[in-house]
Structures are given as C-alpha cells and as structure tokens.
C-alpha positions as CSV (number, residue, x, y, z in Angstrom):
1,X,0.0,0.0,0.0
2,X,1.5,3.6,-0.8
3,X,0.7,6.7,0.8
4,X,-1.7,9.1,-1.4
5,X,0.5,11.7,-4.1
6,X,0.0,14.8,-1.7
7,X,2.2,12.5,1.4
8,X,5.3,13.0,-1.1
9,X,6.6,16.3,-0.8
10,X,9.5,14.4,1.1
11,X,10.4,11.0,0.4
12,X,8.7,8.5,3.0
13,X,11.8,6.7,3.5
14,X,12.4,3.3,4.4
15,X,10.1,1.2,7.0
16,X,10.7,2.3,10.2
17,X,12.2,-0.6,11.7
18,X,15.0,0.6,14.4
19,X,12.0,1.8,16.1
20,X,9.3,-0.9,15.4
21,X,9.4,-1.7,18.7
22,X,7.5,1.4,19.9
23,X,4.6,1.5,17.2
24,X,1.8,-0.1,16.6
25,X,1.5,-0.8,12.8
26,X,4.1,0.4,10.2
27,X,5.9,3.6,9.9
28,X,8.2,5.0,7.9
29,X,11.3,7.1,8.5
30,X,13.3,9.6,6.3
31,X,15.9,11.9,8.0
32,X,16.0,15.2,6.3
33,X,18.5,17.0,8.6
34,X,20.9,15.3,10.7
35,X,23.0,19.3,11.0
36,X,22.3,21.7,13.1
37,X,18.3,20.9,13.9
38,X,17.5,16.9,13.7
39,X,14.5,16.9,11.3
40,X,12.5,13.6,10.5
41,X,9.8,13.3,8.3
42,X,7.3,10.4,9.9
43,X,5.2,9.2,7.6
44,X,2.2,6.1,9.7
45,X,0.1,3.8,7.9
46,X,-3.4,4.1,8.9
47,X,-4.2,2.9,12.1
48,X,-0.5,3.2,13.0
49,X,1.1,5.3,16.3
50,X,4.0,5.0,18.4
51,X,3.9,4.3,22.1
52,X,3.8,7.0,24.8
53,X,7.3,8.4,25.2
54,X,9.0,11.6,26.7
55,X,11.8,13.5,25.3
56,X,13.9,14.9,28.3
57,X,16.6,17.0,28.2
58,X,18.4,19.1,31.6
59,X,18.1,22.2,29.1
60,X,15.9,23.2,26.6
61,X,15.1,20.2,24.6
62,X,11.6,19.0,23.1
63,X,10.0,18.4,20.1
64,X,7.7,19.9,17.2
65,X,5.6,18.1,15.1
66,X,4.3,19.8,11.3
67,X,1.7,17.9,10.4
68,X,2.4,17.8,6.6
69,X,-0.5,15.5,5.4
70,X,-3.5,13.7,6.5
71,X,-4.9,12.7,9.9
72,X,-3.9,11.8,12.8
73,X,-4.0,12.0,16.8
74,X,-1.7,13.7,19.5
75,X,-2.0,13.3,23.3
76,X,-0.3,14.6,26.3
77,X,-0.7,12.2,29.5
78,X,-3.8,13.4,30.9
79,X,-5.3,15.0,28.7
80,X,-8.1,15.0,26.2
81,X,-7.0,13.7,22.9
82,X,-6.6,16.2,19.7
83,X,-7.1,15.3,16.3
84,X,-4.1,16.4,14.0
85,X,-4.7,17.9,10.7
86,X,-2.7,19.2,7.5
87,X,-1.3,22.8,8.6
88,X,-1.2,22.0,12.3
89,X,1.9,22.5,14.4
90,X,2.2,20.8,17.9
91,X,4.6,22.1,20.8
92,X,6.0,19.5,23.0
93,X,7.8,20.4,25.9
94,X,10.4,18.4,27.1
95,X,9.7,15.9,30.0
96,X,5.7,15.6,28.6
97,X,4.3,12.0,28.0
98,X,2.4,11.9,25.1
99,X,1.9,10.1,21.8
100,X,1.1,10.4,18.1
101,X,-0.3,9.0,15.5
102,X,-3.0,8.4,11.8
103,X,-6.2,7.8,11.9
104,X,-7.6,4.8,11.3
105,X,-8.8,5.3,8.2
106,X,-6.3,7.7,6.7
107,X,-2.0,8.0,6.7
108,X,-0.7,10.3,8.4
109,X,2.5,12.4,7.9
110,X,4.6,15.1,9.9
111,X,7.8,16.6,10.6
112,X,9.2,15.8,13.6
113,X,11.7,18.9,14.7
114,X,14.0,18.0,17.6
115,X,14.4,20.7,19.9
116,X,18.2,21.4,21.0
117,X,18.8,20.8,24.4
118,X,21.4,18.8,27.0
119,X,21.2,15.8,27.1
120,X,18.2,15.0,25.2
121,X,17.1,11.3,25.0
122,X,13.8,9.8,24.5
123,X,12.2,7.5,27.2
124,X,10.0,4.9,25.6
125,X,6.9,4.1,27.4
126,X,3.5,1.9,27.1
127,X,1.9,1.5,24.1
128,X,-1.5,3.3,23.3
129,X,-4.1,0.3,24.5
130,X,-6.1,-0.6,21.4
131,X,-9.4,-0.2,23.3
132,X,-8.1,3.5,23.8
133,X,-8.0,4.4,20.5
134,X,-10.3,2.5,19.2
135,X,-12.6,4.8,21.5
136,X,-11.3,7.9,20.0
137,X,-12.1,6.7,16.5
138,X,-15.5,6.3,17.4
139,X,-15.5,9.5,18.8
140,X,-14.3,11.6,16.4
C-alpha cells in the first residue's frame, strides 16, 4: 500500500524498523536533517502510532511536530486527545508523555523537529491500548 500523491513532498523513506518496537502498525522514516536541527519526516500507515514516550533534556530540549498531510491524533498524558490535521503544528515540551499518531482510516504524515537541548534522550513508554483508541475513532 502507498501513501496518497500529496504524502510526497518528502520522500517517505524506508520502514521504520530501528524503532518498530515502539509503534503499533508500520511507519516510515526519512531523515532530512541530521545538521544543526534533527528533522525527520514520519510518515504512519493508517491505524499506525508510536507508544507514549518523553523526550527529556536538563536544558531546553523537546519536540515539534508539522503535520504535513493527513490525519492523525496527538496526546499529552492526561489530557483530552486532539485530532491532527494538515497545517497544524504541535509544541512538546520536554519531559511531557504523550503520543502520536493516523487515523484509522487515513495515513498520516509530519515533521518531527528535535528541539536542542542537554542531554536530550527519548524514554519509551506503554503502548496506546487498542481499546483506547479505538474509543477515540468512534468518537471523532
């Protein structure tokens, strides 16, 4: 299955496999900066999101999502859901547990900026339950 034309802008890459491990489904990873900013360009098969995770840093740090095309979801740890759209940006603070990901019907695609900081790392948590989201499908 390939994503639709307007998901090309920036190549999709190859699957994401170094980081299967933390998603549910298939993703797909192409690194367009690894200089100055880290920039990734995530690209999930419908239905597909990564677990909840935290990016800390001592200073500064974080991450910013573009949503670039299609549909998706993005949630801090508690907190209400928000559904993603093309044109969105998303602020994530450093040391917030949250997770992203499509829609279950449609792909999904952002840019994932990674904020400089010290000693950034990313903790890898839970996955998102599939009783969860399948809750905020029907709600949406």
């Amino acid at each position: 299955m390939k994503p639709p034309k307007e998901m090309r802008v920036f190549p999709i890459g190859e699957a994401n496999d170094q980081f299967r491990e933390y998603f549910v489904g298939q993703s797909y990873l192409n690194m367009i900066s690894t200089e100055q900013v880290v920039i990734g360009n995530v690209t999930f098969e419908p239905g597909c999101r990564n677990n909840w995770h935290m990016h800390h840093a001592e200073k500064a740090g974080g991450q910013i999502l573009l949503i670039m095309a299609g549909e998706g979801w993005y949630q801090e740890w508690g907190h209400e859901p928000r559904r993603l759209r093309a044109g969105e940006i998303v602020h994530i603070p450093a040391g917030v547990k949250h997770w992203h990901g499509a829609a279950a019907d449609t792909w999904l695609q952002h840019l994932t900026i990674e904020v400089p900081g010290e000693n950034c790392r990313t903790e890898w948590c839970e996955p998102v339950l599939n009783e969860e989201y399948e809750s905020l499908e029907k709600g949406a």
